[in-house]
Backbone bond lengths (Angstrom), bond angles and torsions (degrees), N, CA, C in turn:
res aa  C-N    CA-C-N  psi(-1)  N-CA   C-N-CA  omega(-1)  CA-C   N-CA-C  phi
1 X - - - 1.476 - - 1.516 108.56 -
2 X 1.422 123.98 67.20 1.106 139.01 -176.99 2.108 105.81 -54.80
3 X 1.417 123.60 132.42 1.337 106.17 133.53 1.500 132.34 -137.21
4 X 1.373 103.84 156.66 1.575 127.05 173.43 1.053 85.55 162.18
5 X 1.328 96.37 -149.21 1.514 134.73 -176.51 1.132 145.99 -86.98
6 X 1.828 142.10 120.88 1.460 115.51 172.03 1.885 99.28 96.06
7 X 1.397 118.97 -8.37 1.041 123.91 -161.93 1.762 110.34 -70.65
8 X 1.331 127.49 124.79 1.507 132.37 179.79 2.115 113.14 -66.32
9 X 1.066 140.97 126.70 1.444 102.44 159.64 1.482 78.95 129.95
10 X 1.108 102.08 178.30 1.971 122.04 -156.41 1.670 98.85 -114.28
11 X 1.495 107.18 139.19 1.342 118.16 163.97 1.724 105.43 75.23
12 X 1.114 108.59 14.55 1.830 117.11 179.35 1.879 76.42 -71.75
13 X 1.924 78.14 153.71 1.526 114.16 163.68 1.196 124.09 -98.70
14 X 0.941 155.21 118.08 1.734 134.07 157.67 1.427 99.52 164.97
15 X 1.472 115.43 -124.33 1.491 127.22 -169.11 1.750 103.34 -143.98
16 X 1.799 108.69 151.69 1.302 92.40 162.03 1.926 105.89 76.09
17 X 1.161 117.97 -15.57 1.750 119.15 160.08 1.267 105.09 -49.29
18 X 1.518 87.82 138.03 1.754 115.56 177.65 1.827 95.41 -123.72
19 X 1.950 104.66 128.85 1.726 95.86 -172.14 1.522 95.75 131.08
20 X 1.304 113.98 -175.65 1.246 135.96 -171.13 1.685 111.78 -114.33
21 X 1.410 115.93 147.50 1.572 133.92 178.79 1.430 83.36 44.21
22 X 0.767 124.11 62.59 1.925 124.73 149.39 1.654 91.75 -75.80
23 X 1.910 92.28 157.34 1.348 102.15 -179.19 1.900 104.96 -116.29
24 X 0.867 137.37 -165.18 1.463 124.54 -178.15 1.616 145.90 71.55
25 X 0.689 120.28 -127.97 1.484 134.41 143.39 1.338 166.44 -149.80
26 X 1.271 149.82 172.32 1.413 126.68 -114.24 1.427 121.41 -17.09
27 X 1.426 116.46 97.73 1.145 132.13 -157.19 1.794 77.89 -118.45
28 X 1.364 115.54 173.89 1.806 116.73 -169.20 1.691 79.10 -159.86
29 X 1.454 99.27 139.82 1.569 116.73 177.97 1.433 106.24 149.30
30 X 1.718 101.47 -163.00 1.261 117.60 167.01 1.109 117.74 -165.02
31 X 1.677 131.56 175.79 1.518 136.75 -135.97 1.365 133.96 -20.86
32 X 1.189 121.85 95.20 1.766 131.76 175.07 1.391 111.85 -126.63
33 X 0.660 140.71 144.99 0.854 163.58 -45.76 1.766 119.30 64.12
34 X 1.415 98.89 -52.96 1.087 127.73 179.18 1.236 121.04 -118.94
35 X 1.422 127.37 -61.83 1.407 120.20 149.75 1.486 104.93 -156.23
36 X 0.798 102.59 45.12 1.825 104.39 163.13 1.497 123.81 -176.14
37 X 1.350 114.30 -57.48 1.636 102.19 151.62 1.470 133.01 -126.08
38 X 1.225 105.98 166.72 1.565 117.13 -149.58 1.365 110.85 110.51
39 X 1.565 118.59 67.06 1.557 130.91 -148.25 1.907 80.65 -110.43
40 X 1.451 112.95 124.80 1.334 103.31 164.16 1.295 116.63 -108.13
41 X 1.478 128.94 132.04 1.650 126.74 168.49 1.499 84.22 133.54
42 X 1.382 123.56 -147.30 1.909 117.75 -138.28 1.691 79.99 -158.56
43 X 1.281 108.64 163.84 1.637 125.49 -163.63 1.282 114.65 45.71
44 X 1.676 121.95 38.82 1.540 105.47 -176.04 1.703 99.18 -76.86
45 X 1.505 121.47 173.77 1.364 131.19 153.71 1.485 115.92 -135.33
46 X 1.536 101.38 117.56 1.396 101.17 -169.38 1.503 100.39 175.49
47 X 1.321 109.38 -139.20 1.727 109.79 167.51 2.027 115.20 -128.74
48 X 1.304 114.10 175.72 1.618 91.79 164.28 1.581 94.44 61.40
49 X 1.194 161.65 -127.88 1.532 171.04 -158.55 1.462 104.01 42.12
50 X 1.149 114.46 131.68 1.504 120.95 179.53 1.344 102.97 -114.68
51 X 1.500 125.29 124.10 1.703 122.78 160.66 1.528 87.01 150.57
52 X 1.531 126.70 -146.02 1.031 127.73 -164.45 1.724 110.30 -131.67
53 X 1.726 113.48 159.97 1.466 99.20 173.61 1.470 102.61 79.58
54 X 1.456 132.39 -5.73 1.562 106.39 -170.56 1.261 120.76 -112.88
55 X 1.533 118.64 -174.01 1.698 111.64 -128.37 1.770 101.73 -136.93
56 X 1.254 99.63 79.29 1.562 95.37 -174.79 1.856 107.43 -149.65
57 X 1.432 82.22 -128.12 1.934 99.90 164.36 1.635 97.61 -145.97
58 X 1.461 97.74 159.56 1.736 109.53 -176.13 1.409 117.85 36.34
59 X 1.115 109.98 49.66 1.628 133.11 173.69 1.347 125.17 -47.40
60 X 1.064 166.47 80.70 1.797 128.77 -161.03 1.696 113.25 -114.11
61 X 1.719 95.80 129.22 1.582 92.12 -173.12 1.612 81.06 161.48
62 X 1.415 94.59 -131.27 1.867 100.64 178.63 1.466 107.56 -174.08
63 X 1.175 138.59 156.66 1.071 141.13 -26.48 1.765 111.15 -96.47
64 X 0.962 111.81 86.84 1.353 120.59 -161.23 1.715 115.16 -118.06
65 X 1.377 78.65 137.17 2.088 102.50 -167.96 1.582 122.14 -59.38
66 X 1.058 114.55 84.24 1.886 97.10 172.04 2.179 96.85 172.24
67 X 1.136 104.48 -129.37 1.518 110.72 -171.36 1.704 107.45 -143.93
68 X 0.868 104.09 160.82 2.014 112.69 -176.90 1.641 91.33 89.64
């Protein structure tokens, strides 16, 4: 459970995470909750992502890129 920034790997905190269930924002991945979706904070890319701006499928928030 890494935090800052820029961080690679699942369940990181901060901003700018690359990986799955990142917490923060623009975090890039998919379903966590557990480890990849269920993305919390805004610009996620992945699937599942909760917050706003993010970039997958079944997104929740607004105005966000993909399908579901």
């Amino acid at each position: 459970f890494n935090v800052g920034g820029g961080n690679i790997g699942g369940n990181n905190v901060g901003l700018g995470n690359v990986g799955w269930g990142n917490f923060g924002l623009g975090n890039s991945g998919l379903t966590p909750g557990l480890m990849g979706l269920g993305n919390i904070g805004f610009g996620n890319a992945g699937s599942y992502n909760f917050g706003l701006a993010n970039m997958g499928v079944g997104n929740i928030g607004f105005a966000n890129t993909g399908s579901g």
